[in-house]
N, CA, C and O atoms as a GROMACS GRO file, in nm:
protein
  604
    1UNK      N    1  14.384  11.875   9.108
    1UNK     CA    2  14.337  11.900   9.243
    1UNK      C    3  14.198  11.962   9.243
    1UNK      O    4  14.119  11.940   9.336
    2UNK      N    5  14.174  12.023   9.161
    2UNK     CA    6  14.039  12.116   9.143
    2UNK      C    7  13.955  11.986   9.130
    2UNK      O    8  13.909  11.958   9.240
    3UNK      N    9  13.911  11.879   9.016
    3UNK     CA   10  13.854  11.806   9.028
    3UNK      C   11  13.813  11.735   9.097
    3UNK      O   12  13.727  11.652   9.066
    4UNK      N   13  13.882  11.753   9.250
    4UNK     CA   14  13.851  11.637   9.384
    4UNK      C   15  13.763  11.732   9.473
    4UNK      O   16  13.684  11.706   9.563
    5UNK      N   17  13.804  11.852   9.416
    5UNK     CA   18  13.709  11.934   9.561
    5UNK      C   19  13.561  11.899   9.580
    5UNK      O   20  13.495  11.892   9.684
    6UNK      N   21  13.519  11.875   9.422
    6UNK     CA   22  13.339  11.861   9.446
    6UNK      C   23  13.307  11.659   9.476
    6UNK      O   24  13.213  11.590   9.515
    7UNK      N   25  13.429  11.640   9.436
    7UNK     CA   26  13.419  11.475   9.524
    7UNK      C   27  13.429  11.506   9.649
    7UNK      O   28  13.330  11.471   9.712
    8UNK      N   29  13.538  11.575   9.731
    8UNK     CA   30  13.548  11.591   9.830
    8UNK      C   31  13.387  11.618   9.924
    8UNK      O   32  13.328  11.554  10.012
    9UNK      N   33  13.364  11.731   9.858
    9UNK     CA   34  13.228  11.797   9.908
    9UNK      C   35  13.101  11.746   9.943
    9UNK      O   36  13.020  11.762  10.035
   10UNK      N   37  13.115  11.643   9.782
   10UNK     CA   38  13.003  11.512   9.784
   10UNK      C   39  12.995  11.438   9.900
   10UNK      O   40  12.900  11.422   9.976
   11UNK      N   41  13.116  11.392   9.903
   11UNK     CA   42  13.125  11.283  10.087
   11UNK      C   43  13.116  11.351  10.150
   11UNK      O   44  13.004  11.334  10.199
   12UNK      N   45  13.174  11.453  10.203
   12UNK     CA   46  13.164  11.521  10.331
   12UNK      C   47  12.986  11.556  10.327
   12UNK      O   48  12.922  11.536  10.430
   13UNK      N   49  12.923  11.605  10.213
   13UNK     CA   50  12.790  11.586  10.229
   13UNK      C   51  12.721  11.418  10.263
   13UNK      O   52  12.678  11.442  10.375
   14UNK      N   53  12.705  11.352  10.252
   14UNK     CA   54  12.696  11.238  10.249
   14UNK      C   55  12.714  11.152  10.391
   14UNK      O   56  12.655  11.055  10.438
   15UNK      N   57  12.805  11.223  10.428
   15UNK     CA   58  12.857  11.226  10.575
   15UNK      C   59  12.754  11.228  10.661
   15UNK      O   60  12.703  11.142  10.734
   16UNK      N   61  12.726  11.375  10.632
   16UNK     CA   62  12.656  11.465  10.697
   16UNK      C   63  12.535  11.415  10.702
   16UNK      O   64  12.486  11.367  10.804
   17UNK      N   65  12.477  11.422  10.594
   17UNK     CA   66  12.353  11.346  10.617
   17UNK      C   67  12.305  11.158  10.678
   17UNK      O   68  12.193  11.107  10.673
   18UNK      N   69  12.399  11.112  10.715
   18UNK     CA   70  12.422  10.964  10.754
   18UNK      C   71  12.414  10.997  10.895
   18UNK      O   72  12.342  10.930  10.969
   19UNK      N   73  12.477  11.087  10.933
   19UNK     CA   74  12.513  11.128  11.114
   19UNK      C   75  12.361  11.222  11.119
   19UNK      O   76  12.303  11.208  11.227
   20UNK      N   77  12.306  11.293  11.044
   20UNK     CA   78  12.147  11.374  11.085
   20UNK      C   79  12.053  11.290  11.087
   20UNK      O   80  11.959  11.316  11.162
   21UNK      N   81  12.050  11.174  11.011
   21UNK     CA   82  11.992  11.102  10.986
   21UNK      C   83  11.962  11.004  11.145
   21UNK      O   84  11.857  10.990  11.206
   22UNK      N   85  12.080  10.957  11.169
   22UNK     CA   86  12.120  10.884  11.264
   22UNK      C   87  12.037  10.964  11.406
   22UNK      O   88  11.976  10.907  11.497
   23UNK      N   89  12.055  11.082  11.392
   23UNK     CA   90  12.019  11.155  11.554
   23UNK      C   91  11.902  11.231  11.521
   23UNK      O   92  11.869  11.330  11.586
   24UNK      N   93  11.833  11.181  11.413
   24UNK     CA   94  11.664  11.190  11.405
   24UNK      C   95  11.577  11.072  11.433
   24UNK      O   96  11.457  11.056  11.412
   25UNK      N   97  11.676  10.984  11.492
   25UNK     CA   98  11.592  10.905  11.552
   25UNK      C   99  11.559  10.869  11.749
   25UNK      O  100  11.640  10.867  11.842
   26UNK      N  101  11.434  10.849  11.749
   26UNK     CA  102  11.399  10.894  11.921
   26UNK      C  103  11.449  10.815  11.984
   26UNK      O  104  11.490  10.710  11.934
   27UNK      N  105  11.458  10.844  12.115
   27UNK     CA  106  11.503  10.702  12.174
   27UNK      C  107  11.379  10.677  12.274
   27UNK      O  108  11.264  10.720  12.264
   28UNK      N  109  11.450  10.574  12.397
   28UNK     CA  110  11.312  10.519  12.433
   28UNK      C  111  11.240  10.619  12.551
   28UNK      O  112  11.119  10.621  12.569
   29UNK      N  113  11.328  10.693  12.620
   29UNK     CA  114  11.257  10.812  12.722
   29UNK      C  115  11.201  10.930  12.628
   29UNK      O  116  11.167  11.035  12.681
   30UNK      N  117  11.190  10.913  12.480
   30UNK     CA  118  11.138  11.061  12.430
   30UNK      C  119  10.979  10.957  12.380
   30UNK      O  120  10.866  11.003  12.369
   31UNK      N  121  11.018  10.828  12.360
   31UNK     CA  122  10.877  10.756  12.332
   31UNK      C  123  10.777  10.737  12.433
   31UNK      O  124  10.656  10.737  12.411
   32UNK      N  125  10.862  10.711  12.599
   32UNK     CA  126  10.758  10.708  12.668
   32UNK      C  127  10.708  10.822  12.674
   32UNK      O  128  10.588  10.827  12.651
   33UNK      N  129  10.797  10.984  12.713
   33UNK     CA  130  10.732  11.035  12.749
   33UNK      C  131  10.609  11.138  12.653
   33UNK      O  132  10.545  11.237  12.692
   34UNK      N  133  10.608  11.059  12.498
   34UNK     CA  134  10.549  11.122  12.390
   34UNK      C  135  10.397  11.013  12.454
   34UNK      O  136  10.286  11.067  12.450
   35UNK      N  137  10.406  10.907  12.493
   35UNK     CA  138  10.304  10.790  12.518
   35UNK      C  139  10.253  10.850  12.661
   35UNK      O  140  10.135  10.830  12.690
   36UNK      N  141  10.333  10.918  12.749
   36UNK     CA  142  10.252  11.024  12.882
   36UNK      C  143  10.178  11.150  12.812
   36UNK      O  144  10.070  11.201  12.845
   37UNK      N  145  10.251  11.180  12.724
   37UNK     CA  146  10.207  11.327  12.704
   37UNK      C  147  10.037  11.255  12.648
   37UNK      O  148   9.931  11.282  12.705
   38UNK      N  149  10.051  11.159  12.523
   38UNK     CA  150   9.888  11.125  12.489
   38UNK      C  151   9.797  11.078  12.619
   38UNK      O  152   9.677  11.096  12.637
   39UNK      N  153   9.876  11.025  12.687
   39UNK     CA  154   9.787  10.943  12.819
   39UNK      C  155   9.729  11.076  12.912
   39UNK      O  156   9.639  11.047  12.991
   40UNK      N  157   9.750  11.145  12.910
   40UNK     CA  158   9.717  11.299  12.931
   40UNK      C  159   9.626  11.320  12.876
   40UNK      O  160   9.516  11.282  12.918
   41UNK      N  161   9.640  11.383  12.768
   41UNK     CA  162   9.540  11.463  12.645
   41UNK      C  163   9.423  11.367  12.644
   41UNK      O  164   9.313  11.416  12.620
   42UNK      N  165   9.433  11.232  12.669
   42UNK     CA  166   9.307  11.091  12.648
   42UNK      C  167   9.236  11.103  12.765
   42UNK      O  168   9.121  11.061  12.776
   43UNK      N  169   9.290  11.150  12.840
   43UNK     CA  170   9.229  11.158  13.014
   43UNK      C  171   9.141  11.329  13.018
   43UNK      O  172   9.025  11.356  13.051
   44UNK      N  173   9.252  11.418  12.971
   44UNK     CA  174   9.151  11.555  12.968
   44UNK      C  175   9.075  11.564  12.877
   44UNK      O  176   8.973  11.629  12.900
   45UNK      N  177   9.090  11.508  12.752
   45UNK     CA  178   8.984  11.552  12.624
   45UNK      C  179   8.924  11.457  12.584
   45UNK      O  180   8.834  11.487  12.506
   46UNK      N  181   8.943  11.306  12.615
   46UNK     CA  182   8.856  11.227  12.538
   46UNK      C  183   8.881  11.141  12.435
   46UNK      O  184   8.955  11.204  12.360
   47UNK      N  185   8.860  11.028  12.387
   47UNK     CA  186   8.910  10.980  12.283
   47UNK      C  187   8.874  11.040  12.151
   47UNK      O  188   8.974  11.053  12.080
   48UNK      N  189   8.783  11.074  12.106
   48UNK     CA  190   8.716  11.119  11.978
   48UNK      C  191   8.818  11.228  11.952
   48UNK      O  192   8.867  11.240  11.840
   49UNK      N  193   8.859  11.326  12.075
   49UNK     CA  194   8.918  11.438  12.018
   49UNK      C  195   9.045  11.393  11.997
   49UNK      O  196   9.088  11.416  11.884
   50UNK      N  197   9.145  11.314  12.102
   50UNK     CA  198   9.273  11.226  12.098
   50UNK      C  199   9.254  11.164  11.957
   50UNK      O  200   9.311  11.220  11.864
   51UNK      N  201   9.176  11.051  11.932
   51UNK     CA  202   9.244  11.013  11.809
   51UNK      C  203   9.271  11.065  11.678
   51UNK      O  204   9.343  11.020  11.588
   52UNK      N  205   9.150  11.238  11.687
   52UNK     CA  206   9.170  11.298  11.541
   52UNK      C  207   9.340  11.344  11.650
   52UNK      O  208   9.439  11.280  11.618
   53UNK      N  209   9.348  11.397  11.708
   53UNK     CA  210   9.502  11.508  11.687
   53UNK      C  211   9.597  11.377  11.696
   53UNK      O  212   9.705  11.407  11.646
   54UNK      N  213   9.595  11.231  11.747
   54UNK     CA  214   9.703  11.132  11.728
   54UNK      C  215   9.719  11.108  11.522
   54UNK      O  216   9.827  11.116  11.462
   55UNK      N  217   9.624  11.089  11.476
   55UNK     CA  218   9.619  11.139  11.353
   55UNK      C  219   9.653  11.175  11.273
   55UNK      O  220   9.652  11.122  11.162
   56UNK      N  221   9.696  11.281  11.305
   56UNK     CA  222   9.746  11.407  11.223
   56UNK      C  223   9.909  11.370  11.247
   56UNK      O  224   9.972  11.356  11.352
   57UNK      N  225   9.951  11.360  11.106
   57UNK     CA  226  10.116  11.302  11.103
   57UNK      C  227  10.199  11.424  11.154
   57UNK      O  228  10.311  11.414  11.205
   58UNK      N  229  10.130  11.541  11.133
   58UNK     CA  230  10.235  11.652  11.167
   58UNK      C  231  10.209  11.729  11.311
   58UNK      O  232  10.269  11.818  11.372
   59UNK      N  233  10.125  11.675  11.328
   59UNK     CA  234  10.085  11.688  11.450
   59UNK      C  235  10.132  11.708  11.617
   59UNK      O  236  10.251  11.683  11.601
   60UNK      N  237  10.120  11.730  11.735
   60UNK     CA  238  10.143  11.734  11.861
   60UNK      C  239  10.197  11.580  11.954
   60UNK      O  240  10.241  11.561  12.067
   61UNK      N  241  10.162  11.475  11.818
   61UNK     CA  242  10.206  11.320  11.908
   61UNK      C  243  10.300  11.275  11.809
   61UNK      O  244  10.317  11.154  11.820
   62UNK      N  245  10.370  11.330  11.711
   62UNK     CA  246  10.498  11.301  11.635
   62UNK      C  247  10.603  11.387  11.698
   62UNK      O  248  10.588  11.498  11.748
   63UNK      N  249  10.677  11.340  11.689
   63UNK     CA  250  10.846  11.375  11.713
   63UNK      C  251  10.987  11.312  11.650
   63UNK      O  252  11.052  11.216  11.690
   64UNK      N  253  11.011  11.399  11.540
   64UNK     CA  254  11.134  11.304  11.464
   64UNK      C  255  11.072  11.187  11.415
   64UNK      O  256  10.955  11.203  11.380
   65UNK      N  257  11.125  11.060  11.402
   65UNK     CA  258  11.057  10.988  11.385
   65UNK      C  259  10.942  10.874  11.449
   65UNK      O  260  10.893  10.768  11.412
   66UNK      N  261  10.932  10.973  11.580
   66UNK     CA  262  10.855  10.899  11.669
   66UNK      C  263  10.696  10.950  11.668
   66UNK      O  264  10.652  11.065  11.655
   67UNK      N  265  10.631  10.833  11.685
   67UNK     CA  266  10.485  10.830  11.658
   67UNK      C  267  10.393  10.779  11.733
   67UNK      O  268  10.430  10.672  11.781
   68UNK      N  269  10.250  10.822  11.774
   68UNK     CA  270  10.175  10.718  11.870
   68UNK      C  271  10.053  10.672  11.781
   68UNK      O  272   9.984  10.750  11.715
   69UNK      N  273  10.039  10.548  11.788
   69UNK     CA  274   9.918  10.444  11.761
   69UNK      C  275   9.856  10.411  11.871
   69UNK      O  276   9.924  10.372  11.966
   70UNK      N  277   9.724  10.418  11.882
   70UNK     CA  278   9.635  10.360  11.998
   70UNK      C  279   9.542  10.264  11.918
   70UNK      O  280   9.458  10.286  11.830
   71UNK      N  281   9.582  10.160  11.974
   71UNK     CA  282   9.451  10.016  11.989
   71UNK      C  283   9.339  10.032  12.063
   71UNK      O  284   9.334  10.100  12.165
   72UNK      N  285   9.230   9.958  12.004
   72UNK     CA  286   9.140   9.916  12.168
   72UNK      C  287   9.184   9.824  12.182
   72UNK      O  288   9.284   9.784  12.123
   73UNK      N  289   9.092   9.739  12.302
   73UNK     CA  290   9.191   9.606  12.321
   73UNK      C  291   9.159   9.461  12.243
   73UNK      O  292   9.200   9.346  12.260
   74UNK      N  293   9.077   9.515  12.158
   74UNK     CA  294   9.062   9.387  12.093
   74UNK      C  295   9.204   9.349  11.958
   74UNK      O  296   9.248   9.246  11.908
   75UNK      N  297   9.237   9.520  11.939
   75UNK     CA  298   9.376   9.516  11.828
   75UNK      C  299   9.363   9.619  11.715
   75UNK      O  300   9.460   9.642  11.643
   76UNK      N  301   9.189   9.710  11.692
   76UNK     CA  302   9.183   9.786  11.624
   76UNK      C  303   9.233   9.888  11.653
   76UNK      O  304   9.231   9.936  11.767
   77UNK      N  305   9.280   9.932  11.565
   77UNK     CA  306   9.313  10.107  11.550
   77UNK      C  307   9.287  10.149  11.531
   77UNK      O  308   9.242  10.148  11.417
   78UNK      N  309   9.270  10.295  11.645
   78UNK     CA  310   9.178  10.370  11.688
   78UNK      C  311   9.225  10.504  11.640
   78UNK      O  312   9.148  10.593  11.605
   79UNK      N  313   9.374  10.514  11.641
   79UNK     CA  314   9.451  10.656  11.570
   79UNK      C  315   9.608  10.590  11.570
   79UNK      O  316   9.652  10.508  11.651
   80UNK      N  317   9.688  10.660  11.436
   80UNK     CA  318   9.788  10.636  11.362
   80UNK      C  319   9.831  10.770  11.356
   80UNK      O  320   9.756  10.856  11.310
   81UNK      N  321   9.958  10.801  11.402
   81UNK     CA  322   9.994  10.908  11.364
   81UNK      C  323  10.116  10.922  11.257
   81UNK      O  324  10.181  11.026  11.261
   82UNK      N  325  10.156  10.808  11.147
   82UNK     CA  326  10.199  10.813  11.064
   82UNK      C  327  10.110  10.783  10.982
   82UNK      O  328  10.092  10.882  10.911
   83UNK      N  329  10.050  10.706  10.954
   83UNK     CA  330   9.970  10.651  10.846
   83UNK      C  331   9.801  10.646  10.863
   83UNK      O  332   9.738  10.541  10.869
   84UNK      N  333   9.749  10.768  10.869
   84UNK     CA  334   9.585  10.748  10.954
   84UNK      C  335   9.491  10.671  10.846
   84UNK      O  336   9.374  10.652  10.881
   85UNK      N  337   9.533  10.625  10.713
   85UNK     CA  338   9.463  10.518  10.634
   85UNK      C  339   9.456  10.391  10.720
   85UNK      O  340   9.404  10.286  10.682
   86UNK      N  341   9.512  10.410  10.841
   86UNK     CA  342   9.507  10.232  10.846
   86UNK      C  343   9.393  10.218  11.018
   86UNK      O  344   9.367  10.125  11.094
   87UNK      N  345   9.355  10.365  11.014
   87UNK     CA  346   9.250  10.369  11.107
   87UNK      C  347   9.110  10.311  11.095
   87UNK      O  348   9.023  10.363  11.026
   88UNK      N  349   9.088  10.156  11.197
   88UNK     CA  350   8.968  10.112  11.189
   88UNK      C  351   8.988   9.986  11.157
   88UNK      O  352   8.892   9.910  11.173
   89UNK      N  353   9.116   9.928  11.106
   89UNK     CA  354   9.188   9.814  11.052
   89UNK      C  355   9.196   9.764  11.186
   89UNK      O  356   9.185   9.833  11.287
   90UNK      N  357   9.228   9.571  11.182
   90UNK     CA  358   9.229   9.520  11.301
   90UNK      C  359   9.416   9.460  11.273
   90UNK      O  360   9.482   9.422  11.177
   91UNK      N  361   9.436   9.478  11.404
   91UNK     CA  362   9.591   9.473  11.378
   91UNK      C  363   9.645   9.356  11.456
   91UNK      O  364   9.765   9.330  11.467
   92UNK      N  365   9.520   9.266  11.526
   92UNK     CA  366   9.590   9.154  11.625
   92UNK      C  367   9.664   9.115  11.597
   92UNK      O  368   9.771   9.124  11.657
   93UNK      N  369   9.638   9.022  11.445
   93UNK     CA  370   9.727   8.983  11.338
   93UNK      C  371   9.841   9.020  11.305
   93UNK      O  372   9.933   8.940  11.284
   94UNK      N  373   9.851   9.143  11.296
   94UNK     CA  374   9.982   9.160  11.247
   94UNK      C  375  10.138   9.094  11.288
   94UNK      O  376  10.176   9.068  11.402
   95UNK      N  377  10.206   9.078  11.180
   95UNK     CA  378  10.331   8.982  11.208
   95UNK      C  379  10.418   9.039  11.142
   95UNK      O  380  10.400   9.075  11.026
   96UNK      N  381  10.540   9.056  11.215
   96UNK     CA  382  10.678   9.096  11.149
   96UNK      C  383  10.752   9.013  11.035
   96UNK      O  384  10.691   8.922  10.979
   97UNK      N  385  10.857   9.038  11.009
   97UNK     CA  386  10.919   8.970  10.873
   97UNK      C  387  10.964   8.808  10.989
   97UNK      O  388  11.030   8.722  10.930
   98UNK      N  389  10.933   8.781  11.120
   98UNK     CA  390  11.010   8.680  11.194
   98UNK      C  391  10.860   8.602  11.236
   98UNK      O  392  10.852   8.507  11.313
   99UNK      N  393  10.732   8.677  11.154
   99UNK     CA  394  10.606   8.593  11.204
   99UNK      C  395  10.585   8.645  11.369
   99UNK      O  396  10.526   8.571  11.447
  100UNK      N  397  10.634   8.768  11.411
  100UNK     CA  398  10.604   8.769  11.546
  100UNK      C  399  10.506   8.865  11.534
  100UNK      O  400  10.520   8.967  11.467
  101UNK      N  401  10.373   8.825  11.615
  101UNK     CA  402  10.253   8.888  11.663
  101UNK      C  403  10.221   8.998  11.765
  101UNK      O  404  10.134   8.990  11.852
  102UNK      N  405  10.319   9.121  11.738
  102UNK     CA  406  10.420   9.232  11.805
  102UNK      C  407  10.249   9.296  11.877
  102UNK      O  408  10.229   9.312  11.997
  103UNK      N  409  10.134   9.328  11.754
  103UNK     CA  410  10.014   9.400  11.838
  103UNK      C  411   9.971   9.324  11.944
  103UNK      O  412   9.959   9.369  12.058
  104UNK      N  413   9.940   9.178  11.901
  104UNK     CA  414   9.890   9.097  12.024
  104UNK      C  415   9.967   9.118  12.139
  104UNK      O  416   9.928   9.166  12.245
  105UNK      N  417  10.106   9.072  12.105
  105UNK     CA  418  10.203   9.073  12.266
  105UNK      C  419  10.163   9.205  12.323
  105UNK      O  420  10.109   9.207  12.433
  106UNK      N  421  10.189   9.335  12.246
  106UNK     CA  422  10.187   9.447  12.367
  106UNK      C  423  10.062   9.453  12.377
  106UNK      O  424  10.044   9.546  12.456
  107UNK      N  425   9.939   9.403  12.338
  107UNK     CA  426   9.774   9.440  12.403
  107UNK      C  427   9.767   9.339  12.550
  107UNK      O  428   9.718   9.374  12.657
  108UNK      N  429   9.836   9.199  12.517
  108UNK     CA  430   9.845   9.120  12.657
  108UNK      C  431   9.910   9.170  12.787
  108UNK      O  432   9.860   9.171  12.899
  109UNK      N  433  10.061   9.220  12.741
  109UNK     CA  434  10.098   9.275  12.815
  109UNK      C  435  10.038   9.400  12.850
  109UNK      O  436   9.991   9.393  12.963
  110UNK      N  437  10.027   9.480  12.811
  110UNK     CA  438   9.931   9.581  12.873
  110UNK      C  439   9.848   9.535  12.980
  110UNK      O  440   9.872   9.544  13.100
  111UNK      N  441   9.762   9.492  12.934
  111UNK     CA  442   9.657   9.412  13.003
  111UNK      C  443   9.676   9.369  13.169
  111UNK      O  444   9.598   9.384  13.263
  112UNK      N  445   9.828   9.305  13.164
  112UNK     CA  446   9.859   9.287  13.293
  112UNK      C  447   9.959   9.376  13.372
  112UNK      O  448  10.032   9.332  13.460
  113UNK      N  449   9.957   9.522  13.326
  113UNK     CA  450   9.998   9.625  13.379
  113UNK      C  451  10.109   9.662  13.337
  113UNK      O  452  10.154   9.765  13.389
  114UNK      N  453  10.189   9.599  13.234
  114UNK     CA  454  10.297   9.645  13.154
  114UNK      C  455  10.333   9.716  13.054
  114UNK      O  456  10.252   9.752  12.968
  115UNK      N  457  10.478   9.752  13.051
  115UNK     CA  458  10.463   9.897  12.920
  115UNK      C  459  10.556   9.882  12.843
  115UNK      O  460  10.578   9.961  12.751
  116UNK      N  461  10.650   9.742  12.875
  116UNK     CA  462  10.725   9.726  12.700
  116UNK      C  463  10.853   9.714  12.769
  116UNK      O  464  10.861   9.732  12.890
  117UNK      N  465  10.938   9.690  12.705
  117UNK     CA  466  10.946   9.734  12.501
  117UNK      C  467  10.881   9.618  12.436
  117UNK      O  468  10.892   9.520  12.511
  118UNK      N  469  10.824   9.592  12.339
  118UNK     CA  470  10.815   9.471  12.253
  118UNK      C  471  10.914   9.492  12.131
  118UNK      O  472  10.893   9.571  12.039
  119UNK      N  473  10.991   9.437  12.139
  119UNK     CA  474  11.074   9.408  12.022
  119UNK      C  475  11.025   9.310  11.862
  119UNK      O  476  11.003   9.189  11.853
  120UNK      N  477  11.020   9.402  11.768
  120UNK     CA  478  11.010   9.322  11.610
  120UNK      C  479  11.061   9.432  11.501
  120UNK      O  480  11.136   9.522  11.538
  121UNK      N  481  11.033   9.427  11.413
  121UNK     CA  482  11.102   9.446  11.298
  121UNK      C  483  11.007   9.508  11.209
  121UNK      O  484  10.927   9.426  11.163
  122UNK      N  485  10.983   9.688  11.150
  122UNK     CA  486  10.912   9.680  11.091
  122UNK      C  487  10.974   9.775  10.982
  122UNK      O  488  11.097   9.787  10.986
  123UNK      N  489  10.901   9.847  10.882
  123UNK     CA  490  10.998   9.925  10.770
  123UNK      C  491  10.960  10.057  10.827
  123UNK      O  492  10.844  10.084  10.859
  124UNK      N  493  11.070  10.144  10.839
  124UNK     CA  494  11.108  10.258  10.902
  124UNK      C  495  11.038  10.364  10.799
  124UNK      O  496  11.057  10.349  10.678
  125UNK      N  497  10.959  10.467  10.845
  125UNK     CA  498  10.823  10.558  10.753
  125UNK      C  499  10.949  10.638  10.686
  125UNK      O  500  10.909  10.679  10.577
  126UNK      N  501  11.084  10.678  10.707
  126UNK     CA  502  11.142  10.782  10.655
  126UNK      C  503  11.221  10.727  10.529
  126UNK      O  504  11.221  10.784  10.420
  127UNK      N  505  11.317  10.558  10.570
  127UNK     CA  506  11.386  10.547  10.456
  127UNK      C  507  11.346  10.416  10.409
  127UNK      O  508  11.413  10.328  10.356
  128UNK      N  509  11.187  10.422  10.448
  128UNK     CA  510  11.142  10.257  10.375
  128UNK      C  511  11.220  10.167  10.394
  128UNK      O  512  11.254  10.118  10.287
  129UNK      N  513  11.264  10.123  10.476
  129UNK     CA  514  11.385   9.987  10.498
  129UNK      C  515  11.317   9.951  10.629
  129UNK      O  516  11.263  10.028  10.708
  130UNK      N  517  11.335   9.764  10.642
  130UNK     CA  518  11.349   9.704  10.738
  130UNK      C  519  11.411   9.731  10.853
  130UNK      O  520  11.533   9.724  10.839
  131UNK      N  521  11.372   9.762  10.971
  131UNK     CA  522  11.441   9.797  11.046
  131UNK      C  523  11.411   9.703  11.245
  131UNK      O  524  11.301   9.655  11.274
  132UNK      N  525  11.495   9.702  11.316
  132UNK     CA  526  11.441   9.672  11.441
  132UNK      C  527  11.427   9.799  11.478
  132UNK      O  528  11.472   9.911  11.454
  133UNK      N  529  11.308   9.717  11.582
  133UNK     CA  530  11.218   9.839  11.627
  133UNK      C  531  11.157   9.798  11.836
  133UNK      O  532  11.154   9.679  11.868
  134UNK      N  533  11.125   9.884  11.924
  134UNK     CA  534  11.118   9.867  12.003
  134UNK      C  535  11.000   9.903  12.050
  134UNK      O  536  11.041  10.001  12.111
  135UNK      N  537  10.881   9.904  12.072
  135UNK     CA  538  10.772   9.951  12.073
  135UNK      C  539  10.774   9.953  12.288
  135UNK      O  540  10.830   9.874  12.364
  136UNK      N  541  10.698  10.062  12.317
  136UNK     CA  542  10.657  10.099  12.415
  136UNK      C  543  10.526  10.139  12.433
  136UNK      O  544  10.467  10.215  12.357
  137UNK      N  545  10.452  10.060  12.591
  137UNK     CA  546  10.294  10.070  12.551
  137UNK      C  547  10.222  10.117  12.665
  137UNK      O  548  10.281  10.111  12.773
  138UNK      N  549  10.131  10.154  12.662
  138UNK     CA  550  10.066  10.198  12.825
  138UNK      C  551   9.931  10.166  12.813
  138UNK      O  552   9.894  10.210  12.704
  139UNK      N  553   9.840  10.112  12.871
  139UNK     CA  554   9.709  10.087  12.857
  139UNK      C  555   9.660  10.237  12.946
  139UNK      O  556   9.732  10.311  13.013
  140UNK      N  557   9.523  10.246  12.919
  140UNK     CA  558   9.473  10.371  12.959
  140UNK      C  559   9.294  10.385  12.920
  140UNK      O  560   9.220  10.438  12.837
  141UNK      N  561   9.286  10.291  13.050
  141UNK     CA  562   9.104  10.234  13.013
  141UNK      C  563   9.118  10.157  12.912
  141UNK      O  564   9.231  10.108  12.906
  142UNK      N  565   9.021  10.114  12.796
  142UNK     CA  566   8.998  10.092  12.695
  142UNK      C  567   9.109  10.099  12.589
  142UNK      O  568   9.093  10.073  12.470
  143UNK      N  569   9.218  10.137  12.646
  143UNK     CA  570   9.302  10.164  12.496
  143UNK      C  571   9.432  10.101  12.533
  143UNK      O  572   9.445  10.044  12.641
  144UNK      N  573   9.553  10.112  12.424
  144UNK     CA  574   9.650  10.075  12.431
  144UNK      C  575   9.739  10.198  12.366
  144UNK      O  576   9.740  10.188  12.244
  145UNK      N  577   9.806  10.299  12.408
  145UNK     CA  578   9.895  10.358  12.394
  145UNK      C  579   9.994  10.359  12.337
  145UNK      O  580  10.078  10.392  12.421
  146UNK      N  581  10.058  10.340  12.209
  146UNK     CA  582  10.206  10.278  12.196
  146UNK      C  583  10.309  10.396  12.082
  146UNK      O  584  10.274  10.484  12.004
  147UNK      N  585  10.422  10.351  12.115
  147UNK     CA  586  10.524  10.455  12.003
  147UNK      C  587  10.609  10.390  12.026
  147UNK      O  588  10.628  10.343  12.138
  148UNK      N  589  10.702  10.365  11.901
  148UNK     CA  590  10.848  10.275  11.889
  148UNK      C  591  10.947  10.383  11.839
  148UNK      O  592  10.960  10.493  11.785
  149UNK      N  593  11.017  10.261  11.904
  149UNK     CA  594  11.203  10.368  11.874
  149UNK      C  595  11.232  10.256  11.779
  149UNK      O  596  11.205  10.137  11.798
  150UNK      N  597  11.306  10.324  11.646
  150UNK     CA  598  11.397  10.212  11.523
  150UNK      C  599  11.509  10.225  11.584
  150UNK      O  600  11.549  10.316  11.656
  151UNK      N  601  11.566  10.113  11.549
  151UNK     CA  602  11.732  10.113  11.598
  151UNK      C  603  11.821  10.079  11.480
  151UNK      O  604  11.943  10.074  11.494
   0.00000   0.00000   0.00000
């Protein structure tokens, strides 16, 4: 019996971390309103100052695993708040594992006054895996606003 307790313990850890895991992820009213809170800060301070603090991974526009990227509207990225190496890169292009052109769709839609979701598939920053994903977008002058929920 002694020998099962630290099996026991193992799963019940294991558990545990599957269900924390699970409810560290945002949903879609904590993305929009992380995509208001930047549409704010872009309106009082400016882009130059917005895209260094979108930027910054640990920053004021992360939450759990939720994050904001701003485009201009041609598809570059202007600030990354998981990955700020990929600031200045053009992202029209970009295509999911299904070939879908997820930056283009939400810069169009934007464009004609819409804010999402765009649905595709990308690898999740925490456990590197493929994942669906829901992106939410807001245009705001010159820019494109966006943060996704994984599902």
């Amino acid at each position: 019996m002694k020998f099962l307790l630290p099996i026991f313990a193992a799963l019940l850890l294991s558990l545990t971390t599957v269900n924390a895991r699970a409810a560290e992820h945002g949903t879609a009213e904590e993305a929009i309103a992380l995509i208001n809170k930047t549409a704010a800060y872009l309106i009082d301070e400016g882009p130059e100052r917005t895209f260094f603090e979108v930027s910054n991974p640990r920053g004021r526009f992360t939450y759990r695993d939720l994050y904001v990227v701003i485009y201009d509207l041609q598809g570059r990225i202007m600030a990354h708040g998981m990955t700020p190496r990929l600031v200045g890169l053009n992202a029209m292009e970009y295509r999911d594992d299904d070939d879908k052109q997820f930056v283009r769709e939400m810069i169009e839609r934007a464009a004609k006054g819409q804010t999402g979701p765009v649905d595709y598939k990308w690898v999740h920053p925490q456990t590197q895996r493929l994942h669906a994903k829901s992106a939410y977008f807001r245009q705001v002058g010159l820019y494109v606003i966006t943060a996704g929920i994984y599902k």
